[in-house]
N, C-alpha and C positions, 0 to 999 in steps of 0.2 A: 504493500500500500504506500504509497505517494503523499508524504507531509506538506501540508501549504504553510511554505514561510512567513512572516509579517513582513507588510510590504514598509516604504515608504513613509507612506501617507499614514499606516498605521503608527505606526513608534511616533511621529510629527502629532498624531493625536493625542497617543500618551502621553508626549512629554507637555502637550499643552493642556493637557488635565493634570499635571502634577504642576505645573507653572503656576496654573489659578488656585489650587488646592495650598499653594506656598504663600501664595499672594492674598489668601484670606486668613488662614491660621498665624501667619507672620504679625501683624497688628494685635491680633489677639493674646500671644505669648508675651507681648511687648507690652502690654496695658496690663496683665497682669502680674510682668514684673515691677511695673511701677507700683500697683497697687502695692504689692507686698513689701516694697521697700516702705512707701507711707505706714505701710501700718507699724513696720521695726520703726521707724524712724517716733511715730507717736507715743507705742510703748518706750521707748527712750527716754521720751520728754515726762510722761508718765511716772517713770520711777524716778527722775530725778525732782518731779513735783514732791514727789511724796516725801524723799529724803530732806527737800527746801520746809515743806511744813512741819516736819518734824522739826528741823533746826527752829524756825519761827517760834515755835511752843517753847523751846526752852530761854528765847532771847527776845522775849517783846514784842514780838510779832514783826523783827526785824529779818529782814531777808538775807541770806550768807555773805555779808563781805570780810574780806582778810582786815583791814584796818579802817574804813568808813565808807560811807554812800558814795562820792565821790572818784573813785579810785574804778581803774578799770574793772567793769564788770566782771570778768571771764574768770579773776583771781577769786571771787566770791564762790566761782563755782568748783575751783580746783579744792576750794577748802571743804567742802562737804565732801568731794573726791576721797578725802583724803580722812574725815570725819565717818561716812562710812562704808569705807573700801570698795567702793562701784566698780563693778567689769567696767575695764576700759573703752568697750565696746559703745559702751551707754553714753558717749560723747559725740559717736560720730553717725552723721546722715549718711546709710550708704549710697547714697545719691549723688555725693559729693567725692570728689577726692582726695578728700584729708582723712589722715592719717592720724591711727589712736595712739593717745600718748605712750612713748616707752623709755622717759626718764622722767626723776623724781629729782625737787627741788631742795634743796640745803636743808631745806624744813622739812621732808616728806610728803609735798605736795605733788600730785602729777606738771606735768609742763604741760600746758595747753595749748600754746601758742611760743615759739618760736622766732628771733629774728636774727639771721645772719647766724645761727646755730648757738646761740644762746637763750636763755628764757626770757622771754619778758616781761618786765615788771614796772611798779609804778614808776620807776624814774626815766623808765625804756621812751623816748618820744618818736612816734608813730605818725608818720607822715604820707604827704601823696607820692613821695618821694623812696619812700622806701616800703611803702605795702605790699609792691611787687614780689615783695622779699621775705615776706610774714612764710611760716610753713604752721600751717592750721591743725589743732590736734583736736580742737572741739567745735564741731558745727555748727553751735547757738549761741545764742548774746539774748540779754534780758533784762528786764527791768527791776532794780531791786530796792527801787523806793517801798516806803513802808504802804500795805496795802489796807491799813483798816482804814482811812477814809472813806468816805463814800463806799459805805459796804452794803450799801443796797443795788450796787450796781456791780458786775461780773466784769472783771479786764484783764489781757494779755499781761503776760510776765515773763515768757518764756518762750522761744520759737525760731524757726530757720534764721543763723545769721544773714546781714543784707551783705549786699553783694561788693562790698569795701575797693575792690582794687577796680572796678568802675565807678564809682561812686554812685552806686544806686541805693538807694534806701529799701529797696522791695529785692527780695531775697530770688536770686536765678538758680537756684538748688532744683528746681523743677520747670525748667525753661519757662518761666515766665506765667506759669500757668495758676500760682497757688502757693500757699506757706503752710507747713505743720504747724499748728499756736498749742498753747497752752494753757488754760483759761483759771480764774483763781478760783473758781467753784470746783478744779480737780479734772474739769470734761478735757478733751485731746482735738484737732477738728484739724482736717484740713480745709483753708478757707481757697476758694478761689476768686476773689478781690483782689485787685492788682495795688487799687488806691484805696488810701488813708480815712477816703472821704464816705467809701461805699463800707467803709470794715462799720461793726457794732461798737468798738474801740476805735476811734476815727487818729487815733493820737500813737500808733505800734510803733510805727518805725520815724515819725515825725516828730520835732522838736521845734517848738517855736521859738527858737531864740537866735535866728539869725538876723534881726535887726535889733528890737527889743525886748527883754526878757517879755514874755506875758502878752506882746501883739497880736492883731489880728496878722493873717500873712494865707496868699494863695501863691502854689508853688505847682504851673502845672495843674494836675487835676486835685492836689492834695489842699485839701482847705482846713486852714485852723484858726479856731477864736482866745480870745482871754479866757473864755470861758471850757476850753477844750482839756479834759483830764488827762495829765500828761503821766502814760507810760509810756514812754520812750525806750523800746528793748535796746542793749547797745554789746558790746563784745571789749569796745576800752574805753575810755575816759569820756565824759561828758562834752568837753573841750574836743577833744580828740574827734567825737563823732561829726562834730556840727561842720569841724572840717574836712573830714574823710564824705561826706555824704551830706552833700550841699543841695541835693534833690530829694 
């Protein structure tokens, strides 16, 4: 008996049913790896909520800084790092490409940030000049003013660093699409709000103090009043940011 081969046009059929079959399951594996990164990336922010309130209960309901409000943020969070012994993991957006910390500061703090392979710290001055050069060990920056004011109203503390070496204020961890936050009622969300003005917290990544402390000021699509409750998440200094992230 006589076997009929596959012609041509046949295999030219297969391959262009395995081309479309690539070209629909391809988007699909790709949205669900994002998903799943968001969700590590929440539980992340998640436990480190939980470790920040706990630190709160025992200090006033003040938020982790090494030596005061003022000082770059990111130190506030190396010290509960180090208060109570977080997988290293739990610092970083795998979204991102930074890298979890893997050395320990004079004091026993993790290094979080980096510059020119040293750690940096408060006297370190962080510029547009030399950001290019930070090596990032912790993904988030946050606000760590004290949160019992206005405690009838829920606001960010905690979420995607912004985007520092463009000077963007709105965090490109997830192309532009969305931020992981952290809310002080404990919730996790990803928000997909680009601006300031559309967030329930209108004040996240924005600072009103680039002309007068307390001004009204629009920037762009981002609008803020006198009246705007400023949590300002940040990753270094107050000063620091307003220069680093002028949008």
């Amino acid at each position: 008996m006589s076997r009929r081969a596959f012609s041509l046009i046949d295999l030219l059929v297969v391959i262009a049913i395995i081309a479309i079959l690539i070209a629909v399951l391809l988007p699909a594996l790709s949205q669900a790896r994002v998903s799943s990164r968001r969700s590590v990336t929440l539980a992340h922010l998640r436990g480190l909520g939980m470790s920040m309130q706990g630190y709160m209960q025992e200090n006033d309901d003040r938020l982790p800084a090494l030596s005061d409000q003022e000082e770059k943020a990111f130190l506030g969070l190396s010290l509960i790092a180090k208060r109570d012994s977080f997988p290293e993991k739990f610092f970083i957006n795998p979204n991102t490409q930074d890298t979890a910390p893997h050395i320990l500061s004079d004091d026993g703090r993790p290094v979080l940030a980096e510059l020119n392979e040293a750690e940096i710290i408060e006297s370190t001055i962080i510029t547009p000049g030399n950001i290019g050069d930070v090596e990032w060990h912790c993904s988030y920056a946050y606000d760590n003013d004290i949160k019992k004011e206005n405690s009838g109203r829920i606001k960010v503390y905690l979420g995607d660093r912004a985007d520092y070496s463009t000077g963007r204020t709105f965090s490109s961890n997830w192309q532009g699409k969305g931020m992981c936050l952290l809310w002080t009622d404990g919730h996790g969300e990803f928000s997909k709000y680009n601006y300031a003005w559309d967030q329930s917290d209108p004040n996240i990544y924005h600072h009103n103090e680039f002309e007068d402390e307390g001004g009204d000021e629009v920037n762009g699509d981002v609008r803020v009043t006198e009246g705007t409750i400023d949590t300002h998440m940040r990753f270094f200094s107050e000063e620091e940011d307003d220069v680093l992230l002028p949008d």
